[in-house]
Wavefront OBJ file of the C-alpha trace (Angstrom):
o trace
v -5.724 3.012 33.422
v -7.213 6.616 32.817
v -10.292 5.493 30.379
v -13.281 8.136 30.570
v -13.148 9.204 26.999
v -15.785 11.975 25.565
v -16.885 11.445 22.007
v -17.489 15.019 19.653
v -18.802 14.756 16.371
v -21.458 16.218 14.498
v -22.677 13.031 13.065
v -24.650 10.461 15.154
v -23.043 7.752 12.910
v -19.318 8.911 13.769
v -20.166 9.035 17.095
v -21.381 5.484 17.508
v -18.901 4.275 15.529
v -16.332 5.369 17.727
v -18.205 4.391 20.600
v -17.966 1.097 19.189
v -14.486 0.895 18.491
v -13.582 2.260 22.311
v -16.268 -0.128 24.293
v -14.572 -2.945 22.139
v -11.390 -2.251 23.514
v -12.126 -1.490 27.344
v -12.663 2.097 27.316
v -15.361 4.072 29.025
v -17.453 6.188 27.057
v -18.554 8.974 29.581
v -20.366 11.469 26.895
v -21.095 12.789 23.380
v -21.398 16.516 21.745
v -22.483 17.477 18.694
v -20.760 20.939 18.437
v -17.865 22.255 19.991
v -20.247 24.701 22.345
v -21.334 21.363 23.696
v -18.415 19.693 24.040
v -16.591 23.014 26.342
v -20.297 21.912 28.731
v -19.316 18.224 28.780
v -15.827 18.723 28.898
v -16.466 20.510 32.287
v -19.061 18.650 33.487
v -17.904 15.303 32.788
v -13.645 15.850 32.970
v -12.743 13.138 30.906
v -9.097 12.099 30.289
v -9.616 12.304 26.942
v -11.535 13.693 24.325
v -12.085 13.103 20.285
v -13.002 15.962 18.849
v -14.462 15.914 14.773
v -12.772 19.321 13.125
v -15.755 20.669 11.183
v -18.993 20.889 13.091
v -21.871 23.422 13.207
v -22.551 26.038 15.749
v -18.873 26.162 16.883
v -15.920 24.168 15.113
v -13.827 21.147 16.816
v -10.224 23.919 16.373
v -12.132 26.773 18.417
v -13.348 24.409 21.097
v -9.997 22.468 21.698
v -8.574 25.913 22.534
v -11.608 26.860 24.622
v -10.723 23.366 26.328
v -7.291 24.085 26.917
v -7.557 27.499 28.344
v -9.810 25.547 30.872
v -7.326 22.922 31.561
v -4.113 23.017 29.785
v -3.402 19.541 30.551
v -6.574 18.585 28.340
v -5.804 15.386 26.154
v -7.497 15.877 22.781
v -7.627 14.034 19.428
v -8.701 15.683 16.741
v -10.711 13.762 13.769
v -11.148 14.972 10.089
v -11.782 13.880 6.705
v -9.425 13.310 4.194
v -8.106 16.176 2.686
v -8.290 18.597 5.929
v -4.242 18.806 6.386
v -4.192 22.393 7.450
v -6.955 22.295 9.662
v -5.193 19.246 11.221
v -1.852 21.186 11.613
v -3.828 24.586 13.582
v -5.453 21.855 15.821
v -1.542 20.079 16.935
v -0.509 23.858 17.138
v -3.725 24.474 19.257
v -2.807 22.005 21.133
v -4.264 18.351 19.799
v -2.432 15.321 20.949
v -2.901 13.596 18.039
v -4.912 13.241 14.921
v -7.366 10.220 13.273
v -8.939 10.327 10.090
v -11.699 9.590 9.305
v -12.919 6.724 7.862
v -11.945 5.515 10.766
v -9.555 2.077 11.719
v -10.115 0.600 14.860
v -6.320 -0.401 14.820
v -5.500 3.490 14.120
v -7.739 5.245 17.019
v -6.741 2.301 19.790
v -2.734 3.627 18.835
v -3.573 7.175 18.795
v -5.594 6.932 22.526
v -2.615 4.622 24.200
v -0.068 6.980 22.468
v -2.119 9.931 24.339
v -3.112 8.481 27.812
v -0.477 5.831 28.452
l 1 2 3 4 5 6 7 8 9 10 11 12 13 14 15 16 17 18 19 20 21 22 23 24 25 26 27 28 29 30 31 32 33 34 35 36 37 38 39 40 41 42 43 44 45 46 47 48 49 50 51 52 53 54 55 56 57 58 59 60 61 62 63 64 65 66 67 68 69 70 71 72 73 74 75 76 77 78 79 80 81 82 83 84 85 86 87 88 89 90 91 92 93 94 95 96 97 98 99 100 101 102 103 104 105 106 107 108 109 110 111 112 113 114 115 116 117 118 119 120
């Protein structure tokens, strides 16, 4: 099963909350950004089969990276996460090319669906 998964988000407590969630449930967490800048580094370093990316981050946002991503590898498997309220942000990142979308708080139940919807 493809399982490397890279973790972006801004916040240390997102990110090791999702870390949590995906260790739970067999997956291999194979890095973490804090800004999209980072996560274009990672993403090429690391070439994880997938990737959550938060929306709004510093430095460069979650939307601008995911299409950085994708120009690098258009077969790039991305899930976007974003707070409540963010619906057109979430729409540019599926048109940008996003798999799928979580918000946050996050449900275990919800991000385990939206990763096996996206890798299979």
């Amino acid at each position: 099963m493809a399982n490397r998964i890279l973790i972006v988000d801004d916040a240390a407590f997102m990110r090791m909350m999702i870390r949590d969630i995906l260790t739970k449930n067999g997956y291999e967490v194979v890095g973490e950004a804090q800004d999209g800048a980072q996560a274009i580094e990672k993403y090429k370093e690391l070439k994880p089969d997938l990737i959550t990316m938060d929306i709004t981050m510093p430095e460069m946002d979650g939307i601008v990276a995911l299409k950085e991503i994708k120009k690098l590898d258009g077969n790039a498997k991305v899930i976007m996460c974003s707070a409540m309220g963010q619906q057109a942000m979430v729409i540019d990142a599926i048109q940008a090319g996003a798999k799928d979308f979580i918000v946050k708080p996050f449900q275990a139940d919800r991000v385990i669906e939206a990763i096996k919807k996206t890798i299979g």
